[in-house]
Biopython code that builds the backbone (N, CA, C, O; Angstrom):
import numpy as np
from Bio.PDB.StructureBuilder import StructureBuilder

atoms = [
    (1, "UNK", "N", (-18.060, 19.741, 25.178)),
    (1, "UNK", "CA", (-17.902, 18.473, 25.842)),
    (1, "UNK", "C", (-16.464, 18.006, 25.687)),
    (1, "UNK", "O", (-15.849, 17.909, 24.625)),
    (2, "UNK", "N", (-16.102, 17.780, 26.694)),
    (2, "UNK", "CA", (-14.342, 17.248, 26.618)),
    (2, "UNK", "C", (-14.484, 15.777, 26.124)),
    (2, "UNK", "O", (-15.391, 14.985, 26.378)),
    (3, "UNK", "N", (-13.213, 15.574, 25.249)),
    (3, "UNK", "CA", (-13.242, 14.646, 23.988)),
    (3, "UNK", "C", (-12.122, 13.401, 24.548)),
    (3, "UNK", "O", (-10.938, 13.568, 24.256)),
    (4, "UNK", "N", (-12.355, 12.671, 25.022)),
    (4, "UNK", "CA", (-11.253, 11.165, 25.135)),
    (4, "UNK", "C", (-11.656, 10.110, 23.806)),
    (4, "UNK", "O", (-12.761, 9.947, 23.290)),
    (5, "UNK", "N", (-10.558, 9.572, 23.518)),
    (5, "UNK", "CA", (-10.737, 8.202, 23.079)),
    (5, "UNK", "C", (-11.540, 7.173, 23.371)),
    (5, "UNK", "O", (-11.644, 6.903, 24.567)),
    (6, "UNK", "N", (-12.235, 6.417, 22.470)),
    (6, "UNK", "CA", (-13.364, 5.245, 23.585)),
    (6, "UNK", "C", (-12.026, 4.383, 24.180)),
    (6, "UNK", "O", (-12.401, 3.697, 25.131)),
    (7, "UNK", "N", (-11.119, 4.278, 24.007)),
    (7, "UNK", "CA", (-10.305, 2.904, 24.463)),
    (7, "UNK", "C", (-10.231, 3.663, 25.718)),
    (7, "UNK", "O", (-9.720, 2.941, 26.575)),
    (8, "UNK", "N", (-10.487, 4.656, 26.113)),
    (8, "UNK", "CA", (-10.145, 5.577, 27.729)),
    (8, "UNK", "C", (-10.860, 4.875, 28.564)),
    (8, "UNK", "O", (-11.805, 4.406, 27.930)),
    (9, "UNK", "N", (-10.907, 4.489, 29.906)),
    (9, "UNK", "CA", (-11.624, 3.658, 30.478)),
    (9, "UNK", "C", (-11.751, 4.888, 31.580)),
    (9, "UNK", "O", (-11.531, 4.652, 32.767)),
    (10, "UNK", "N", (-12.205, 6.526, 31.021)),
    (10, "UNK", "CA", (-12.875, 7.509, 31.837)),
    (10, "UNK", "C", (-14.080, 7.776, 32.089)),
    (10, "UNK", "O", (-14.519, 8.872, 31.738)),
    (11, "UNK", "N", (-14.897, 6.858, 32.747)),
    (11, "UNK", "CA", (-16.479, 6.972, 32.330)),
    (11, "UNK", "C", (-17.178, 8.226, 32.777)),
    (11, "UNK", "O", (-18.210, 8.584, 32.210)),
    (12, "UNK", "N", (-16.558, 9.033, 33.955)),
    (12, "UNK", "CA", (-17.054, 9.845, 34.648)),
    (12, "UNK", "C", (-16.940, 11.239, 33.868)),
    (12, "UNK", "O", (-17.668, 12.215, 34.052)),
    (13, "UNK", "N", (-15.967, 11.144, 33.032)),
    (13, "UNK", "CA", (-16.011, 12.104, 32.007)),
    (13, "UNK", "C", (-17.210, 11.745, 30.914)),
    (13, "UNK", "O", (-17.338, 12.523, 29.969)),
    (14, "UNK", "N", (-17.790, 10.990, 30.975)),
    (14, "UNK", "CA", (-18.981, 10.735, 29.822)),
    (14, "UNK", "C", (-20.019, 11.142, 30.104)),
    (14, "UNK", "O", (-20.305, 11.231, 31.299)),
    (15, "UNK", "N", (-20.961, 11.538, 29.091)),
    (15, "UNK", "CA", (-22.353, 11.979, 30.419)),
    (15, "UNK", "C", (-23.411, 10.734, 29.630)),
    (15, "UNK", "O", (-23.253, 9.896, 28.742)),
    (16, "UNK", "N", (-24.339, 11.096, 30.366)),
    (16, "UNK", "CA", (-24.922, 10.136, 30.554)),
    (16, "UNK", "C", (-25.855, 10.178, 29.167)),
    (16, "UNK", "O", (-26.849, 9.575, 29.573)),
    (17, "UNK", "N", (-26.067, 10.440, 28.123)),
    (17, "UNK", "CA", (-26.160, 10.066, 26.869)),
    (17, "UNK", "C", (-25.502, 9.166, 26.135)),
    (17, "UNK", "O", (-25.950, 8.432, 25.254)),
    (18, "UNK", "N", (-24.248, 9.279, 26.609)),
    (18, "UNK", "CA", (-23.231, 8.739, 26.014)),
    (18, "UNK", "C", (-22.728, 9.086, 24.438)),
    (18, "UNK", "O", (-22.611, 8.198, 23.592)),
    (19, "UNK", "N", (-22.545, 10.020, 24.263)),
    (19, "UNK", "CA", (-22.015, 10.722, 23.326)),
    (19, "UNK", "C", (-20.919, 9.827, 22.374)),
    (19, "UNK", "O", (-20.871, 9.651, 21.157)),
    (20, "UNK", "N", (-19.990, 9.304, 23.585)),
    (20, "UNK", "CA", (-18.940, 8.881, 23.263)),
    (20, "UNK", "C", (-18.974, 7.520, 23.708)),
    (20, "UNK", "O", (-19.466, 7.274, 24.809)),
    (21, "UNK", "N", (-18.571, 6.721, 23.079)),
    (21, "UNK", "CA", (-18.084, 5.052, 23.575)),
    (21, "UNK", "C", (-16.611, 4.818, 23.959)),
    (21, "UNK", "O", (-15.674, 5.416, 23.431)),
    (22, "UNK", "N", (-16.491, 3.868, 24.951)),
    (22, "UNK", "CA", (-15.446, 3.154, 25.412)),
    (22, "UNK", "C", (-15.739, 1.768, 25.212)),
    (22, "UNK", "O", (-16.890, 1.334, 25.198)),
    (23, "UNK", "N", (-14.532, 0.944, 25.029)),
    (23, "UNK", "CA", (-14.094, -0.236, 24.084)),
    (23, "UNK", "C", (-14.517, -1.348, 26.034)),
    (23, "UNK", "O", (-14.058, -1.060, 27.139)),
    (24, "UNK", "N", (-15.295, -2.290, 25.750)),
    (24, "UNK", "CA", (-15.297, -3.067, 26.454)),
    (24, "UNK", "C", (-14.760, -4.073, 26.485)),
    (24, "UNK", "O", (-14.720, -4.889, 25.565)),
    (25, "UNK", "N", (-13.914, -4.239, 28.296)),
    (25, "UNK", "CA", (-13.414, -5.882, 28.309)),
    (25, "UNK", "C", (-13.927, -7.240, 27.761)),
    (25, "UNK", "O", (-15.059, -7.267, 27.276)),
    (26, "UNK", "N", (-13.667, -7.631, 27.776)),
    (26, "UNK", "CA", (-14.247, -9.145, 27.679)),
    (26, "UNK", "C", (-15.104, -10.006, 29.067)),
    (26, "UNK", "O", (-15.884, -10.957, 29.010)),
    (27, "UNK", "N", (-14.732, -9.447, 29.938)),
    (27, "UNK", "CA", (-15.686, -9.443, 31.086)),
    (27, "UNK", "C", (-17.130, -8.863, 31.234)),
    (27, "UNK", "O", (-18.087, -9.291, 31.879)),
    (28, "UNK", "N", (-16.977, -7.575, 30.308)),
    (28, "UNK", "CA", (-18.249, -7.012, 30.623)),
    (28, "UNK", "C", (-18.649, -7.117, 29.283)),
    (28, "UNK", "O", (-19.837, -6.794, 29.294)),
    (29, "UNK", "N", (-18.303, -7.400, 28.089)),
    (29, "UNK", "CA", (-19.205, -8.326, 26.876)),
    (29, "UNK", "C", (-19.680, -9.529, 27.811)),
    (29, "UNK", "O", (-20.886, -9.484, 28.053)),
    (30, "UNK", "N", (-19.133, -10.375, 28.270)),
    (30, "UNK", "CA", (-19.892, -11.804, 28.729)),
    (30, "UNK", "C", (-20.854, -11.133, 29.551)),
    (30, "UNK", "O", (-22.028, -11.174, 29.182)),
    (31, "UNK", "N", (-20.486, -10.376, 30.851)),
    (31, "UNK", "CA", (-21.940, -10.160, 31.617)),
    (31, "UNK", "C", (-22.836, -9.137, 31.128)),
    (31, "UNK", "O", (-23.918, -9.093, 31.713)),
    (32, "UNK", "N", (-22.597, -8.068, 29.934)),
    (32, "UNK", "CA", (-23.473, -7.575, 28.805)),
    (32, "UNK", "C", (-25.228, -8.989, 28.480)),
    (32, "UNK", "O", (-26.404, -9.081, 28.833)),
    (33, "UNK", "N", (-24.166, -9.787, 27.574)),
    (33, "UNK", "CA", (-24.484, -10.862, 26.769)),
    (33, "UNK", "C", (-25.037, -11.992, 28.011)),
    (33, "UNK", "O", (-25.922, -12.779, 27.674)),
    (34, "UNK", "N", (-24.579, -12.043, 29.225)),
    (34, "UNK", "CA", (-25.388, -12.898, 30.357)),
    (34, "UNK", "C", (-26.687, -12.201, 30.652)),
    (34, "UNK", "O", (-27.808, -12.707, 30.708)),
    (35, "UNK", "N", (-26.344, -10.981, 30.825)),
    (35, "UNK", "CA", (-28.221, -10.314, 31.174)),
    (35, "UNK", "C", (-28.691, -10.076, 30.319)),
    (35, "UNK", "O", (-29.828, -9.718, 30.625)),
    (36, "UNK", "N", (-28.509, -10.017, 28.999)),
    (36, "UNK", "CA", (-29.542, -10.150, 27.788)),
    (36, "UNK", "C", (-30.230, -11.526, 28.123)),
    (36, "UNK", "O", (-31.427, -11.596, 28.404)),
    (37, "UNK", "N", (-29.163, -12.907, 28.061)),
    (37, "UNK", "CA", (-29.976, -14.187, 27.446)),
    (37, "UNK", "C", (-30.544, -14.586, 28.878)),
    (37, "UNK", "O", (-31.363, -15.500, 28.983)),
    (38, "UNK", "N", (-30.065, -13.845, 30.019)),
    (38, "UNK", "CA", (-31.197, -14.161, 30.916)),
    (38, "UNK", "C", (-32.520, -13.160, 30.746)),
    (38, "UNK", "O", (-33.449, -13.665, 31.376)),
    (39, "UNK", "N", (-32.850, -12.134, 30.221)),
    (39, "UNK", "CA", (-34.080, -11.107, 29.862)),
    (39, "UNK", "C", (-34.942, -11.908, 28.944)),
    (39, "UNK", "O", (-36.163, -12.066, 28.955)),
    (40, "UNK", "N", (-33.753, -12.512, 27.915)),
    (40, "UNK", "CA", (-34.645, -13.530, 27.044)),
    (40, "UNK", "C", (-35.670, -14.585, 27.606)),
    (40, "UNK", "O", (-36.889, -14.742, 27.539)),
    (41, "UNK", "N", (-34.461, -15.322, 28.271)),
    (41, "UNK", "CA", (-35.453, -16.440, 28.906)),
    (41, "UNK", "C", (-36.125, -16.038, 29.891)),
    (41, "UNK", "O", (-36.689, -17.057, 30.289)),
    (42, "UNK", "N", (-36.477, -15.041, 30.658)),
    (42, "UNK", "CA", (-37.496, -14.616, 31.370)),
    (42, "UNK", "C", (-38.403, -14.024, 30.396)),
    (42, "UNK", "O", (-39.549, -13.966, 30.841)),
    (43, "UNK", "N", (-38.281, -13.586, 29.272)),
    (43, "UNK", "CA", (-39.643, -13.278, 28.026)),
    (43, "UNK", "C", (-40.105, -14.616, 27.742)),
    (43, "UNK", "O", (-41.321, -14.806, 27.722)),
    (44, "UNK", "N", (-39.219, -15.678, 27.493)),
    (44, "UNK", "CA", (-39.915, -16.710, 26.980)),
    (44, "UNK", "C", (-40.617, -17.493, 28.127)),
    (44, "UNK", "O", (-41.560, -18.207, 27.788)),
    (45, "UNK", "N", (-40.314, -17.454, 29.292)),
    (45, "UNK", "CA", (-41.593, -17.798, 30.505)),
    (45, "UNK", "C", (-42.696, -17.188, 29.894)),
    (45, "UNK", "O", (-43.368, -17.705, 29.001)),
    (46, "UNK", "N", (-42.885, -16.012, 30.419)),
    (46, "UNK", "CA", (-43.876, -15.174, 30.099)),
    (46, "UNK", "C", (-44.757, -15.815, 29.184)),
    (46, "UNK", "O", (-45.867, -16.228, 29.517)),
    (47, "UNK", "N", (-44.223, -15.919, 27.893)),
    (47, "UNK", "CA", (-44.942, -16.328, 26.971)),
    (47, "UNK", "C", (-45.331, -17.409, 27.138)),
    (47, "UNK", "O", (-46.265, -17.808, 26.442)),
    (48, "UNK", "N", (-44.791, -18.181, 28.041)),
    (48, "UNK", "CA", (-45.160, -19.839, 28.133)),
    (48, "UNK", "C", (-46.045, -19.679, 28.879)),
    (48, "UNK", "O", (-47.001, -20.375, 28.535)),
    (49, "UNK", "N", (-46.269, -19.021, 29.886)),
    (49, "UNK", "CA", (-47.259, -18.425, 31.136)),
    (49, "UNK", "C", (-48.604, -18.207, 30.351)),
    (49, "UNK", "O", (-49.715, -18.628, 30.674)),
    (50, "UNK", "N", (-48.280, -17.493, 29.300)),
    (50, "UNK", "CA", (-49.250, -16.630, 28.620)),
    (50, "UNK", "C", (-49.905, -17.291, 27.675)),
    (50, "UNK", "O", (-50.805, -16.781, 27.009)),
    (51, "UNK", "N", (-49.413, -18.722, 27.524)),
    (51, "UNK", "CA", (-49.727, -19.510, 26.062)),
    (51, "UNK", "C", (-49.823, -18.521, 24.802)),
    (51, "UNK", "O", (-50.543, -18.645, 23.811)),
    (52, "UNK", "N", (-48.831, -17.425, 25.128)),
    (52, "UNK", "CA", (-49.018, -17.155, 23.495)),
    (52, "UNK", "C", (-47.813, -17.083, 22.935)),
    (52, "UNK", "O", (-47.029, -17.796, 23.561)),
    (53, "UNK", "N", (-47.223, -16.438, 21.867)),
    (53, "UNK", "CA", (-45.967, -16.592, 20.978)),
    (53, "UNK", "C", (-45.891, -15.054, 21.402)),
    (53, "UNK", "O", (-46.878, -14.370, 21.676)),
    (54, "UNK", "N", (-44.658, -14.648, 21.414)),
    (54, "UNK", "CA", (-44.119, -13.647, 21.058)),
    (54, "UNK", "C", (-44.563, -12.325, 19.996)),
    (54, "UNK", "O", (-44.484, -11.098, 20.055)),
    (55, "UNK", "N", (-45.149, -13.495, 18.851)),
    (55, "UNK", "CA", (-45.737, -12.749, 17.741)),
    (55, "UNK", "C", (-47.235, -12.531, 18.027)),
    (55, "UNK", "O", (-47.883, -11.644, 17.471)),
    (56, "UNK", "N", (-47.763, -13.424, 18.961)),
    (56, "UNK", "CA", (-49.656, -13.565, 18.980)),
    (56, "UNK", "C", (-50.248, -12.210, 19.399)),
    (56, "UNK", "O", (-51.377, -11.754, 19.222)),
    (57, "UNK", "N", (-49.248, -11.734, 19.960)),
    (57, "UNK", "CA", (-49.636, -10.180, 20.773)),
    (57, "UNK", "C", (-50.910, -10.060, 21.421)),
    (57, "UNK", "O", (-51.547, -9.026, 21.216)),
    (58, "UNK", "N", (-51.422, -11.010, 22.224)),
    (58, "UNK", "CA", (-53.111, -11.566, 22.720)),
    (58, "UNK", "C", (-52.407, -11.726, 24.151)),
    (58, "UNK", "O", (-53.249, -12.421, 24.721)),
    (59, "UNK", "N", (-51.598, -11.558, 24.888)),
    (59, "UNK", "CA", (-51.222, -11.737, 26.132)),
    (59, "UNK", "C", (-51.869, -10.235, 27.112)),
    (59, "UNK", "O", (-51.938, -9.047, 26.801)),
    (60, "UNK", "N", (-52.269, -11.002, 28.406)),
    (60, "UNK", "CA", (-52.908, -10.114, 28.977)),
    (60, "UNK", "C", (-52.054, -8.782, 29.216)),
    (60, "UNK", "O", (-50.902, -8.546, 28.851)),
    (61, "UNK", "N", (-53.053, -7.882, 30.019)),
    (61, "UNK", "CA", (-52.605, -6.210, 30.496)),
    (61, "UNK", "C", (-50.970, -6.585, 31.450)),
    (61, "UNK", "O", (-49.825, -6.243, 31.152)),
    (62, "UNK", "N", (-51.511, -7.476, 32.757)),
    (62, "UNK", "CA", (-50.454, -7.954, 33.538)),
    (62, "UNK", "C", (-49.375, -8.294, 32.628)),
    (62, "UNK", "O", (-48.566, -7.368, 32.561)),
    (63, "UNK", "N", (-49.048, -9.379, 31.840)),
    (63, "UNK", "CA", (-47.974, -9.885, 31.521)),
    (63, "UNK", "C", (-47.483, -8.952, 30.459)),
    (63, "UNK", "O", (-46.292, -9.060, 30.170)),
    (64, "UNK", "N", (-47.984, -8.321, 30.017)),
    (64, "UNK", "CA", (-47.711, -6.940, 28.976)),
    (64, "UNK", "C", (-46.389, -6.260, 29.699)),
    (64, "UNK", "O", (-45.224, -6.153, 29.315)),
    (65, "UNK", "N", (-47.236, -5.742, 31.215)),
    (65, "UNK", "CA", (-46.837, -5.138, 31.753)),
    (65, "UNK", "C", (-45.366, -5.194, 32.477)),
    (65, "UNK", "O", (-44.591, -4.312, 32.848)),
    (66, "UNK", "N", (-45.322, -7.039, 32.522)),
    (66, "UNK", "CA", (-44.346, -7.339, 33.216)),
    (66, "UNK", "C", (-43.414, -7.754, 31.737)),
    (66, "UNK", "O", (-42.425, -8.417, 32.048)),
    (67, "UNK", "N", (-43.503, -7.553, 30.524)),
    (67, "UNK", "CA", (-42.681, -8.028, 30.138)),
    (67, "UNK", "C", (-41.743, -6.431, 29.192)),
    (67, "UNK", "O", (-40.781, -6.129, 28.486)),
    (68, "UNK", "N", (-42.903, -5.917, 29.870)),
    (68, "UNK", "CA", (-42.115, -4.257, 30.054)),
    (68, "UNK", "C", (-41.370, -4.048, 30.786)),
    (68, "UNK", "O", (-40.349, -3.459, 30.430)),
    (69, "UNK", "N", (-41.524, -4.379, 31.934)),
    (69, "UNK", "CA", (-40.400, -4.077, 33.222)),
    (69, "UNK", "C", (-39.188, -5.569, 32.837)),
    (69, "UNK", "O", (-38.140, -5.609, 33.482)),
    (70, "UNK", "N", (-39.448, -6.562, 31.890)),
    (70, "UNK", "CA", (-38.463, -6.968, 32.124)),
    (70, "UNK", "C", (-37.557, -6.430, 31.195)),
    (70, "UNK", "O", (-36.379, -6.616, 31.501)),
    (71, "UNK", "N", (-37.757, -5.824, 30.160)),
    (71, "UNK", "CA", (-36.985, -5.497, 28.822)),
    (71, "UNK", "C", (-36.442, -3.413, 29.746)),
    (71, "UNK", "O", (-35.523, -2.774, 29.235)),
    (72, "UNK", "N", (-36.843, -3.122, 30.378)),
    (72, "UNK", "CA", (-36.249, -2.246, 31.019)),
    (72, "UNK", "C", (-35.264, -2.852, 32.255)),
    (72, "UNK", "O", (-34.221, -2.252, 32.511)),
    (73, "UNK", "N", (-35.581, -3.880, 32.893)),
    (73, "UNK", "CA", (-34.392, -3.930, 33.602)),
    (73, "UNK", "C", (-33.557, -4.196, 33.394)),
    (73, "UNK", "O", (-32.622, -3.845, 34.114)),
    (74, "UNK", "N", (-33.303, -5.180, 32.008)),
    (74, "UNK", "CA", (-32.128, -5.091, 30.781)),
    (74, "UNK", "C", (-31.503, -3.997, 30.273)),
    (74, "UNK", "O", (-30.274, -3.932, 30.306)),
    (75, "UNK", "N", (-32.132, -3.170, 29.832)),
    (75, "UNK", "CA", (-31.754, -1.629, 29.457)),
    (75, "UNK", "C", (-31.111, -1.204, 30.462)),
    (75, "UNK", "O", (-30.012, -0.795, 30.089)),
    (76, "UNK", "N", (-31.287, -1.079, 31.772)),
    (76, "UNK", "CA", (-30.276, -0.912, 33.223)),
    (76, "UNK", "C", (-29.567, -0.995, 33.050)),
    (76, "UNK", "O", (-28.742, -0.211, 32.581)),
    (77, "UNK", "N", (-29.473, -2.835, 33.584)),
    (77, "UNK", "CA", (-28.607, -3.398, 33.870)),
    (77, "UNK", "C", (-27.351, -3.225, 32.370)),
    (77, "UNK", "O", (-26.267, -2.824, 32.794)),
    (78, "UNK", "N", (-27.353, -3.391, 31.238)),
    (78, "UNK", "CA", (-26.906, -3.155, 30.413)),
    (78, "UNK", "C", (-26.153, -1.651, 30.501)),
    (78, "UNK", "O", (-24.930, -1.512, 30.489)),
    (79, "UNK", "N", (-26.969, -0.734, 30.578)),
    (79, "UNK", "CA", (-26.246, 0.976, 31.278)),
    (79, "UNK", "C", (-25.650, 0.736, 31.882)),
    (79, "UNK", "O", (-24.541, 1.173, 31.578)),
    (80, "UNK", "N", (-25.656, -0.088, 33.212)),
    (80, "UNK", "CA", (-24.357, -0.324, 34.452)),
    (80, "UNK", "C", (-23.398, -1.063, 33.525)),
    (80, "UNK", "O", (-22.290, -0.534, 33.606)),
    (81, "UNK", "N", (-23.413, -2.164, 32.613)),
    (81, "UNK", "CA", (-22.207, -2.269, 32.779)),
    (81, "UNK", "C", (-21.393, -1.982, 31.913)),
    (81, "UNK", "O", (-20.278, -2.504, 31.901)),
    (82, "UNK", "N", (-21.852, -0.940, 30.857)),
    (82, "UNK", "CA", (-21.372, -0.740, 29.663)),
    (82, "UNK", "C", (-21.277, 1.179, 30.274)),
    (82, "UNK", "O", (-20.752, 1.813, 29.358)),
    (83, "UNK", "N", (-21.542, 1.895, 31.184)),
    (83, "UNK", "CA", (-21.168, 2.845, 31.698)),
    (83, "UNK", "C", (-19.932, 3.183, 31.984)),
    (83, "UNK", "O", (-19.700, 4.254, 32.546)),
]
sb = StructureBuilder()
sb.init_structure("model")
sb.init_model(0)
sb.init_chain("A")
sb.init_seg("    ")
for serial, (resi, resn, name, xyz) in enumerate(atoms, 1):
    if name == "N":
        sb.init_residue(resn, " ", resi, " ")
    sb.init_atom(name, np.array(xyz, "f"), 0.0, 1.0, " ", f" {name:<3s}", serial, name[0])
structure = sb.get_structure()
């Protein structure tokens, strides 16, 4: 595997494991850190939806389900911008 520095801003040389890190702007820490605390507050609907806590783990199959797809579209979105 060919070897750069993370400060290299060569992503296309990275594969998609990411073996190696590159040093992020300050632009893409804030929109990192914006689609986390928006993933958050779409979990904490959920739970409000769900009347349960986070910890009660009594929330239905559906909202299970959707609060799977929301913690993966974080994981994405997070890959895009840290790619």
């Amino acid at each position: 595997m060919t070897e750069f520095p993370s400060t290299d801003d060569q992503r296309q040389r990275n594969n998609t494991l990411r073996q190696n890190y590159r040093t992020l702007s300050g632009q893409e820490k804030a929109q990192m850190d914006a689609v986390k605390a928006s993933g958050q507050t779409f979990l904490d609907l959920i739970d409000e939806i769900g009347g349960t806590s986070p910890d009660a783990r009594k929330a239905s199959r559906e909202l299970a389900i959707a609060k799977t797809k929301i913690e993966e579209a974080v994981m994405w979105a997070v890959k895009h911008v840290t790619a």
